[in-house]
C-alpha positions as CSV (number, residue, x, y, z in Angstrom):
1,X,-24.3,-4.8,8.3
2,X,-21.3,-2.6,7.6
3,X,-19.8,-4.8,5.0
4,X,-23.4,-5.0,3.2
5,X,-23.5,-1.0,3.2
6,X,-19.6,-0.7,2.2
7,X,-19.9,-3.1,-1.2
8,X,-23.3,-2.1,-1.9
9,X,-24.8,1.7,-0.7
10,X,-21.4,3.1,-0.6
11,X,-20.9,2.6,-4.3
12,X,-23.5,5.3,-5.3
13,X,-21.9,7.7,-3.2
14,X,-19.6,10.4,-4.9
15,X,-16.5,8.4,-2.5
16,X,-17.1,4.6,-3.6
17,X,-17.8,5.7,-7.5
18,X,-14.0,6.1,-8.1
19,X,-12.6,3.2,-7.1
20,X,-15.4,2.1,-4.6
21,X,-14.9,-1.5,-3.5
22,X,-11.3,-0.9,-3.4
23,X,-11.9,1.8,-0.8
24,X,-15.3,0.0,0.6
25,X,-12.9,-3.1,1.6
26,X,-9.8,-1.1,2.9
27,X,-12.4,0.7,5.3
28,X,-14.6,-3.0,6.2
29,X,-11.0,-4.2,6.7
30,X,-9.7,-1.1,9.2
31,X,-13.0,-0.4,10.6
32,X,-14.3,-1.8,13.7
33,X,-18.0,-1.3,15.3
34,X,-17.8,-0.2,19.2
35,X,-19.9,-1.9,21.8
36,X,-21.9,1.1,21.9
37,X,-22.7,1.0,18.1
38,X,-19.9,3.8,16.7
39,X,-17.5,2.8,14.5
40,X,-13.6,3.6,14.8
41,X,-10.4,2.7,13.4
42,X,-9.3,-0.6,14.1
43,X,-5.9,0.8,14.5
44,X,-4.3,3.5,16.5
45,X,-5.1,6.8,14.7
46,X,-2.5,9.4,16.8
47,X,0.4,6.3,15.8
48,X,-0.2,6.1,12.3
49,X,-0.1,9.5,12.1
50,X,3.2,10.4,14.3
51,X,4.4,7.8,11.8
52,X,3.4,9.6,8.4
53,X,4.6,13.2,9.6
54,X,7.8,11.5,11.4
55,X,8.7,9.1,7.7
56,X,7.9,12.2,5.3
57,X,9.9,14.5,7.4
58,X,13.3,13.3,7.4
59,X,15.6,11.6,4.2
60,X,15.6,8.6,4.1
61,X,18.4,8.1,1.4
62,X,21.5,7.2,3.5
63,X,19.6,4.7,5.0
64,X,18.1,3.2,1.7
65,X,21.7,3.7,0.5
66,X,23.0,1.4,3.3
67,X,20.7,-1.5,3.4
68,X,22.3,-4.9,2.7
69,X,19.7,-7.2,2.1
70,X,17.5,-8.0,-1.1
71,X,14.4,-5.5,-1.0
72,X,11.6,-6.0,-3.2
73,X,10.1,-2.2,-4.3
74,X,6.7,-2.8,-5.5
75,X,4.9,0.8,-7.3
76,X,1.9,0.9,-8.6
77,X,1.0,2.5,-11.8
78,X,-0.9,4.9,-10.9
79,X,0.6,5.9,-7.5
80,X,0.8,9.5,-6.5
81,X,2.8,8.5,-3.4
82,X,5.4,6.7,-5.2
83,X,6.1,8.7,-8.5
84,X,8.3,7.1,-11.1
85,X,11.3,9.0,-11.1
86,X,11.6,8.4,-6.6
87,X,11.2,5.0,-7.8
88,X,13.3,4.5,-10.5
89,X,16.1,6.6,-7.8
90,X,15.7,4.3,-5.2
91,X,16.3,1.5,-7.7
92,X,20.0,3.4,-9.3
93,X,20.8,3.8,-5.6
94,X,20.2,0.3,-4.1
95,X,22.1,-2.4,-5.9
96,X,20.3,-4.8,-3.7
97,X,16.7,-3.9,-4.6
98,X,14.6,-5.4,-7.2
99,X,11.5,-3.1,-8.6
100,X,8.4,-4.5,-10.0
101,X,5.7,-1.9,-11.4
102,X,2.3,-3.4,-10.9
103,X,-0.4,-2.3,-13.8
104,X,-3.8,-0.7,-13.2
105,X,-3.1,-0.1,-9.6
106,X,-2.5,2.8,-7.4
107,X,-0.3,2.9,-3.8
108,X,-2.6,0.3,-2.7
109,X,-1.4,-2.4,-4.7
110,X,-2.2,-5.4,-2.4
111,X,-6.3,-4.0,-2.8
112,X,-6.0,-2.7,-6.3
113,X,-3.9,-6.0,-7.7
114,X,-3.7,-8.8,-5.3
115,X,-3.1,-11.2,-7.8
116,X,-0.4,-9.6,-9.6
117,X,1.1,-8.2,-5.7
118,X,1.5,-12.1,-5.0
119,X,2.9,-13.1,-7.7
120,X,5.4,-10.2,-7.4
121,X,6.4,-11.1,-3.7
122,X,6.3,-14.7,-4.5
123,X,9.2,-14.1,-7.9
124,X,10.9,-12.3,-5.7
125,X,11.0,-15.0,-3.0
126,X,12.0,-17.5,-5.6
127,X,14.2,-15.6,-7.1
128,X,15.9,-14.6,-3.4
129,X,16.1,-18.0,-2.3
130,X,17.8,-19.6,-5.8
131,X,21.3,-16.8,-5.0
């Protein structure tokens, strides 16, 4: 029933008619119906949050700046949490990481571009492994 509402009523609502089934099939995806009929996040709501203020509160740079493995950095287009100049930063800072831009898609690129998201972890695999 809630998948039926999320890809079909939602997308006349003012929320699903800018990018609708993207969001309707994050929320059928992270949204789980209670035995008493309410629905919740399927994940912990107080972790994921102690997790966004903790990650944007502190630099992360000398860290980034550190790493010693290969580190695929995959932006999307259109993504206001990513911009293009961080991006092309953490790229000049980190020898080790390889950046892929995905078209057409926002900070959600799995959802927005799954196609194009696989074929960018998959290169990099490939790519990885052959060094």
């Amino acid at each position: 029933m809630a998948k039926d509402w999320l890809t079909n009523d939602f997308l006349r609502t003012p929320f699903g008619q800018s990018g609708g089934v993207t969001l309707g099939l994050y929320l059928y995806t992270n949204l789980v119906e209670t035995e008493v009929g309410f629905v919740d996040w399927r994940f912990s709501k107080s972790s994921i949050l102690q997790a966004i203020q903790q990650g944007r509160g502190q630099d992360h740079w000398d860290w980034w700046k550190n790493l010693k493995v290969p580190t695929c950095v995959i932006r999307g287009q259109n993504s206001t949490d990513l911009s293009q100049s961080v991006f092309e930063q953490m790229l000049r800072t980190q020898p080790r990481a390889r950046g892929v831009v995905i078209p057409e898609a926002g900070h959600w690129v799995h959802f927005d571009q799954p196609d194009l998201f696989a074929k960018a972890v998959i290169d990099f695999i490939e790519v990885t492994r052959s060094k």
